[in-house]
N, C-alpha and C positions, 0 to 999 in steps of 0.2 A: 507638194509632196504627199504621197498617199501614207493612210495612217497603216500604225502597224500591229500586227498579234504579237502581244511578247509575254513567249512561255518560258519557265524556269525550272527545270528541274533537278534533281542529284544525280552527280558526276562521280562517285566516288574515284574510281578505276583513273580521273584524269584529274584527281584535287592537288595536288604534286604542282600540275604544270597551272592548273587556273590559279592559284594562289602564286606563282610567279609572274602570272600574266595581269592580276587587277587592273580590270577594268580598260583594258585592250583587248580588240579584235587578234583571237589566233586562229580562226575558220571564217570564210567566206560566211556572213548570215548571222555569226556567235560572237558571243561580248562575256569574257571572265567576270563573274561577280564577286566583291569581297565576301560573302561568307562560303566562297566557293563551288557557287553553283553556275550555271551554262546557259548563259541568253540567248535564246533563240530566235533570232528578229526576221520575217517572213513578210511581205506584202500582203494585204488583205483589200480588200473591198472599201469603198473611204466612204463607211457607215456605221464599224465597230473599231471598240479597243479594248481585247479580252486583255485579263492577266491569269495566269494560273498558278501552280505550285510554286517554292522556291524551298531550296534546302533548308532554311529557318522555318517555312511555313508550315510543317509537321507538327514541331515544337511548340508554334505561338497559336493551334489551335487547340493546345490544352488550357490555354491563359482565355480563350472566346467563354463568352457567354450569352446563353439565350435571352432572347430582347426582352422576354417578359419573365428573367428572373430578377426575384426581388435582390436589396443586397444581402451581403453577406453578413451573419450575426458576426458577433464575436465572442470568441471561446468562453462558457462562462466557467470552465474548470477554473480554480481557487490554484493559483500557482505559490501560493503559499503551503498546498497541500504537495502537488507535486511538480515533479521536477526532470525534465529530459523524456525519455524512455520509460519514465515512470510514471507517465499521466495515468496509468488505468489504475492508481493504487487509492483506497476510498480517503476521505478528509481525516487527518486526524490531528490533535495538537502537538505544535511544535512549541516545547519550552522555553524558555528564557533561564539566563544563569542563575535568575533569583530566584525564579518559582521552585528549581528543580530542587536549591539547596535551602528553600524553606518547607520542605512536604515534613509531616509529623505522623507521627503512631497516633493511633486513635480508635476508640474503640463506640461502635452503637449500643447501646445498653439493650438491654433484650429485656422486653416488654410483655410481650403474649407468648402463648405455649407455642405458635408458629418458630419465632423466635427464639427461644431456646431449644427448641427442636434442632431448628437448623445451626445452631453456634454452638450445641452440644456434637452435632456432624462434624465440623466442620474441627473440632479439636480432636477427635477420635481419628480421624484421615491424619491431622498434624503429627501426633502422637507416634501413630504407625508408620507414616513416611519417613521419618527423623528415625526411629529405632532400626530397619529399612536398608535406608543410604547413609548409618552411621553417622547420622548430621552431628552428635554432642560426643564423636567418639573420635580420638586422637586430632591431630592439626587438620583443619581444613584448608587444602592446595589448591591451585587451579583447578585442576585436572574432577576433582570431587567438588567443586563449585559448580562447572558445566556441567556434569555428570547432573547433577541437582536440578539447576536450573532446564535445562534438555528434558527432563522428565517432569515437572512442573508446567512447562509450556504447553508439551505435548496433550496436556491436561486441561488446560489454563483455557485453552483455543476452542474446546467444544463447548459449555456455557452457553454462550454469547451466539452461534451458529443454530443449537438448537433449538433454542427460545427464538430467535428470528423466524426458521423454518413453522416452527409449532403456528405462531401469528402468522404466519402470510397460509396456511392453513387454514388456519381460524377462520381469515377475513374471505377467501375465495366458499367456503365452504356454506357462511352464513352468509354473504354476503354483503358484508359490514366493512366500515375502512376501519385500517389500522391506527390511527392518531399520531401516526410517524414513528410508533417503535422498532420496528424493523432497521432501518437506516442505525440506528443505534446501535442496535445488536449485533449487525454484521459488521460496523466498526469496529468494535471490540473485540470480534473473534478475528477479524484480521489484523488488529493490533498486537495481538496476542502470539498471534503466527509468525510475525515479524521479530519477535522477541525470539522465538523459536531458533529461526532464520539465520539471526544474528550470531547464535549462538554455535548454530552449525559451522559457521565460516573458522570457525577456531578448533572445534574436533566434533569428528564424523564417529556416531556410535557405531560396536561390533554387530556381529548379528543377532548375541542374548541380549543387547541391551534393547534391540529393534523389535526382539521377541516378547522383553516383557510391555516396552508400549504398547505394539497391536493386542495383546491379552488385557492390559489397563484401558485402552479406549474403548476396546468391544466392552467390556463392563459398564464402563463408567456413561460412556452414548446410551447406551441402552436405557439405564437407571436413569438418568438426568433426564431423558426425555418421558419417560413414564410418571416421572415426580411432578416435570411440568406441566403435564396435561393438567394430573390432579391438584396441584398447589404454583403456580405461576409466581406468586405472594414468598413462599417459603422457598423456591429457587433462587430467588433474585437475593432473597437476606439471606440466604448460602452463599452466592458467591459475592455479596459485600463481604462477610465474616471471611469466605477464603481470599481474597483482595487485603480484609489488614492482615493479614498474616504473611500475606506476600510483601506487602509493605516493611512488616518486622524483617522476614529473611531478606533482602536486597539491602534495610538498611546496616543489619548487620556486616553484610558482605564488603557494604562503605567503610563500617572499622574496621575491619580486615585487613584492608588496602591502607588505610591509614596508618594504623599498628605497625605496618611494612611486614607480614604474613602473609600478603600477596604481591611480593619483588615485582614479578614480573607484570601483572595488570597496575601497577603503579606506574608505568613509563609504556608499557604494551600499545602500539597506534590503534586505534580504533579500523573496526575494519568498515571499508566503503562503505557499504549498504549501511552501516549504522549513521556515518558520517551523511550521507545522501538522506537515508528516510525520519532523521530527528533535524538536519540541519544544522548537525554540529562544524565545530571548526575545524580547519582542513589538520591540525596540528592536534585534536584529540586525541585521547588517550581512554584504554577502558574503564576508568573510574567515569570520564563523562556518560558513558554508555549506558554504566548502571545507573547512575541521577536520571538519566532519560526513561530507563526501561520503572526507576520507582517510580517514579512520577507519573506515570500510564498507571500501574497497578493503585495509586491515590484518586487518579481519577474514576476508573471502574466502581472502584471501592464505594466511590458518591454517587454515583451511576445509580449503582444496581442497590443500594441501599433506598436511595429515591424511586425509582421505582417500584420497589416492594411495598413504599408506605403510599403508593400513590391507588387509587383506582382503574383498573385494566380498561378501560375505555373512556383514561382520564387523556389530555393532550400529553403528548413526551413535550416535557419541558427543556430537553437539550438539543440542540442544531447540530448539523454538521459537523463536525471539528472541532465542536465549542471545548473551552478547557473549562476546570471545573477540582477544584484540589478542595 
C-alpha cells in the first residue's frame, strides 16, 4: 500500500455535518475529524509522509516554543500584594486584625530648629483646615467625614510622588544610585491615592469642591517641591508630623462610629476596592476601612520620620511592603 499525504485543514462552512460524521468517510479521499476538521488522504510517491494544518493546530502553536528557549521564570509578583486584575498595583501592607486595632497616637519630639520648623507647619495647616471644613463645629456626619477625608487625600498623595520624582532626578543627574528610596516613595503616594479612591466610591465631589483641590494642589506641589530641593530632612519630618495627625483624625472618626454618630458607617459594607486592595473580609463594614486606611497613615508616619533622621545616601531601611507601625 503506498504511503499517504494527510492534510487537515478548517472546514467551517461543513463543521455541522463533520461533527455528525466522526471519523467516517463522507467524500471519496476525506475522513471527518473529532475536532472538526477534513482529512484529506491523496496518494503520494512511497517516499514521504507530510502532515500539515489541523483546526487545533492554529491554537496549539501559541503553546510551541523555540528549541533554545530557556524555561519559563515564574512570576515573582508578591500575590500577597496583589490580586486578579490588579497585579500592576505597587507592594503594600496588608494588616492583620491585631495590628490594625493596636496602632496608637504618638508623637516625635522635636529636637532641632528643622524640627520644629516643620511641626510648627504642620500645626498651622491643622489649625486652618479644621476652622476651613468646620471639623470642631456642629456634628460631624458622613457626608462632612468624606468631604474631610477627600480633601486630605487629595493632599496626602503628593509628598510621597515628589520626593520620589526629586531622587530619581537627583540620581540620573549626578549620576549616583538612589539606595532604594524611590520604591518607597511611590509606595506611599500610591497608598495614599487608594485612600483617595476609596473614598470616592462613596461620593463624587461637585465642581467647587474639584475647584478648590486643583487650586490646593497647584499650591501645595509647587511648595513641597521647592522645600524638598532645599531641605529633603525637613520635608520628610513634615510629613511624619502631618502622618500623626492623620493618625489623631481617623482615630477619632473610629469614636465616632463607636459613639453610634456615624449610624450608617457602622453597618455600611465596605466597598470592593477597599475589600480587594487591604484584603479585608468579604462581610466588612467601613469601620474596617478606617482601621485599614489608620494604620497606613501609622506606617508613613515611621516612614518618613525615619527617614528624616537618617543620612540621604544612607541605605532605605524599608523593603517593599514591609509593615512597620
Amino acid at each position: 500500500m503506498l504511503p499517504t499525504k494527510t492534510r487537515q485543514f478548517f472546514s467551517p462552512t461543513i463543521l455541522f455535518a463533520l461533527k455528525s460524521s466522526l471519523n467516517r468517510r463522507i467524500l471519496p479521499g476525506f475522513r471527518a475529524l473529532q475536532d472538526g476538521g477534513l482529512l484529506l488522504e491523496t496518494p503520494l510517491s512511497n517516499s514521504c509522509t507530510v502532515r500539515l494544518l489541523s483546526t487545533t493546530g492554529v491554537s496549539r502553536q501559541k503553546d510551541l516554543k523555540h528549541f533554545k528557549a530557556g524555561a519559563e521564570k515564574k512570576d515573582s509578583v508578591d500575590n500577597d500584594h496583589t490580586r486578579g486584575n490588579e497585579i500592576y498595583r505597587m507592594p503594600h501592607p496588608i494588616w492583620s486584625e491585631q495590628e490594625v486595632n493596636t496602632v496608637e497616637i504618638t508623637h516625635q519630639e522635636t529636637k532641632t530648629k528643622v524640627d520644629k520648623i516643620a511641626y510648627g507647619c504642620v500645626q498651622f495647616l491643622r489649625i486652618a483646615f479644621d476652622i476651613v471644613s468646620l471639623y470642631k463645629v456642629g456634628k460631624m456626619t458622613e457626608n462632612k467625614w468624606l468631604n474631610r477625608i477627600i480633601m486630605l487625600e487629595t493632599v496626602a498623595g503628593v509628598p510621597g510622588m515628589i520626593a520620589a520624582m526629586a531622587r530619581h532626578f537627583d540620581s540620573l543627574r549626578k549620576l549616583t544610585r538612589d539606595h532604594g528610596w524611590i520604591h518607597t516613595l511611590l509606595e506611599e503616594a500610591e497608598n495614599e491615592r487608594m485612600h483617595l479612591m476609596t473614598a470616592l466610591e462613596l461620593k463624587q465631589p461637585g465642581a467647587l469642591f474639584r475647584g478648590v483641590i486643583l487650586l490646593a494642589q497647584g499650591v501645595f506641589v509647587n511648595c513641597f517641591f521647592v522645600a524638598y530641593i532645599l531641605s529633603p530632612r525637613f520635608c520628610h519630618r513634615f510629613v511624619g508630623y502631618l502622618e500623626e495627625e492623620a493618625v489623631k483624625t481617623y482615630t477619632y472618626c473610629l469614636k465616632c462610629i463607636d459613639d453610634g454618630t456615624l449610624p450608617v458607617w457602622s453597618t455600611r459594607p465596605a466597598p470592593s476596592l477597599a475589600i480587594n486592595y487591604w484584603r479585608l473580609k468579604e462581610d466588612a463594614v467601613m469601620r474596617d476601612v478606617i482601621l485599614a486606611i489608620r494604620a497606613d497613615e501609622a506606617h508613613h508616619r515611621v516612614v518618613n520620620h525615619t527617614l528624616s533622621s537618617i543620612h540621604l545616601n544612607e541605605k532605605n531601611p524599608f523593603s517593599p511592603g514591609q509593615k512597620k507601625l
